[in-house]
C-alpha positions as CSV (number, residue, x, y, z in Angstrom):
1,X,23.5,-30.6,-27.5
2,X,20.8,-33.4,-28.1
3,X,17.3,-32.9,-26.7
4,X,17.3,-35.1,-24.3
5,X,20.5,-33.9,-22.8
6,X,18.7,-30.5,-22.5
7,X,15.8,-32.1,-21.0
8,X,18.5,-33.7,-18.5
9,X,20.3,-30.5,-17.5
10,X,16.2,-28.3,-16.8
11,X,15.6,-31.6,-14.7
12,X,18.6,-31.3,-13.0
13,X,18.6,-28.0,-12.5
14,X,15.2,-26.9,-11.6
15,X,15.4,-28.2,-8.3
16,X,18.3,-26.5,-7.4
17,X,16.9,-23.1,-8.7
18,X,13.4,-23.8,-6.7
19,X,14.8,-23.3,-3.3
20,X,16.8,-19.9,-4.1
21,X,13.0,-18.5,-6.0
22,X,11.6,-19.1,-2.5
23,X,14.0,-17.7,-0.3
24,X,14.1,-14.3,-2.9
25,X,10.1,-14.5,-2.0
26,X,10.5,-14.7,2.0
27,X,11.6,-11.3,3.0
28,X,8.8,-9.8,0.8
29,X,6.1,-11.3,2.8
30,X,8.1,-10.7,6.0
31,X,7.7,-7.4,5.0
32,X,4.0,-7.2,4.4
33,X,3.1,-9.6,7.5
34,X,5.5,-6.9,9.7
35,X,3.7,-4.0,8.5
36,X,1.2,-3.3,11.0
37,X,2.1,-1.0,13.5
38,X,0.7,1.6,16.2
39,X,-0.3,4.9,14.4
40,X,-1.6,8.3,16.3
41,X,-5.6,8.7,16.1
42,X,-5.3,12.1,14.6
43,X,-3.5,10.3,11.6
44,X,-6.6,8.2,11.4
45,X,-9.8,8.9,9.3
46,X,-12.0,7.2,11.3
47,X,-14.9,7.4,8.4
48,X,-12.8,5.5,5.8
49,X,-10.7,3.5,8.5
50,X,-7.4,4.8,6.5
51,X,-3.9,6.4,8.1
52,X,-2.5,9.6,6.5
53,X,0.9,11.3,6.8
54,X,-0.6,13.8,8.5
55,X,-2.9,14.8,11.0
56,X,-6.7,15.0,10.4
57,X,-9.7,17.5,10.8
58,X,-10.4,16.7,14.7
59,X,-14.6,16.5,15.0
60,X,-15.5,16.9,18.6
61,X,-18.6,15.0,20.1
62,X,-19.2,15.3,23.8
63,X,-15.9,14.8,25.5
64,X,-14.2,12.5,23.1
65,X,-12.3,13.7,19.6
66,X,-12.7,11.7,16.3
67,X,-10.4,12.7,13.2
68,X,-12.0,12.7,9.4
69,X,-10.1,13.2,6.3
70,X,-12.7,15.8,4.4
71,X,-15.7,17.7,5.9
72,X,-17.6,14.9,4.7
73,X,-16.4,12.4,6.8
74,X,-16.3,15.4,9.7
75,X,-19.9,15.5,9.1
76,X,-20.3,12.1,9.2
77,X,-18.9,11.4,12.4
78,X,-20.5,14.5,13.8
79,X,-24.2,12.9,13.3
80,X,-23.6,9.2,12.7
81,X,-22.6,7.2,16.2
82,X,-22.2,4.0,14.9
83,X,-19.3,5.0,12.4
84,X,-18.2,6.2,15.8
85,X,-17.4,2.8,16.8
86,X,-15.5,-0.7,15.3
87,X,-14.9,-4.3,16.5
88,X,-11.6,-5.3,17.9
89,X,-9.9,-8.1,15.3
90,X,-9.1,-10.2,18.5
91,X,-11.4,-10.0,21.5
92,X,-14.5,-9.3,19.4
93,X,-15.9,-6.6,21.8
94,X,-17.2,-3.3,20.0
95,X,-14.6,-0.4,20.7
96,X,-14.9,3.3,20.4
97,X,-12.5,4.8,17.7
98,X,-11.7,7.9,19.8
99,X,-9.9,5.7,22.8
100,X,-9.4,2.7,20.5
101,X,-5.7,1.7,20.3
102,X,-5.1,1.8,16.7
103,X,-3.2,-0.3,14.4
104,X,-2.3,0.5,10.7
105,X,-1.4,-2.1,7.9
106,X,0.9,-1.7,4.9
107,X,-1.8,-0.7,2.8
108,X,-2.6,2.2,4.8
109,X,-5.9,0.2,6.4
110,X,-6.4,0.1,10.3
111,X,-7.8,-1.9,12.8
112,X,-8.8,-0.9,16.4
113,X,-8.1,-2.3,19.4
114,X,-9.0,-2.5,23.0
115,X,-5.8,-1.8,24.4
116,X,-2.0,-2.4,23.3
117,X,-1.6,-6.1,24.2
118,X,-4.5,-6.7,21.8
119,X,-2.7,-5.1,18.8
120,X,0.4,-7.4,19.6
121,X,-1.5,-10.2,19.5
122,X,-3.2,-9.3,15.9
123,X,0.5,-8.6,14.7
124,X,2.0,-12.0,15.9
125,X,-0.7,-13.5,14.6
126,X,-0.3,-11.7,11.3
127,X,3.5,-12.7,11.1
128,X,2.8,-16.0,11.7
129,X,0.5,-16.8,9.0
């Protein structure tokens, strides 16, 4: 084959193999964008904002129970009120993490919410972007 003839067939082919490269990459970032979800507060370290498999060290204050992952973070919620407490992603109003609704990303972050319509929003939100 001649050089130009090669350059012919990569311009002639590149197009077509453009559109099949972004459909491959679509249901990977469906799959990130869909990966929030509701996750139990006892899951939650609420020191580190991260979920767990399982449930954490429950730290009582008053009447409410906050969850830490290590007695550090036990201790932590214990004396310090305003780790005690996080900003909803879509109303902007300052929530308390042991009634917060909470949601949980694919990489293991979370986010707390007012209530469970607010959570829906952030995740149709998330999946359309």
């Amino acid at each position: 084959m001649k050089v130009l003839d090669l350059v012919f067939a990569a311009a002639t082919l590149a197009p077509l193999a453009l559109p099949t490269m972004a459909l491959a990459a679509e249901p990977a970032m469906s799959q990130a964008q869909q990966g929030w979800q509701k996750v139990d507060n006892k899951k939650v370290c609420m020191v580190t904002d991260m979920v767990f498999p399982r449930d954490q060290i429950p730290v009582q204050v008053g009447k409410k129970t906050y969850y830490g992952c290590c007695e550090n973070c036990k201790a932590t919620l214990g004396k310090d009120e305003k780790v005690r407490y996080a900003v909803d992603p879509v109303s902007g109003k300052q929530v308390d993490k042991a009634t917060a609704v909470i949601g949980a990303g694919p990489d293991g972050s979370v986010a707390y919410f007012e209530n469970d319509a607010n959570l829906e929003k952030f995740i149709a939100l998330r999946k359309k972007s």
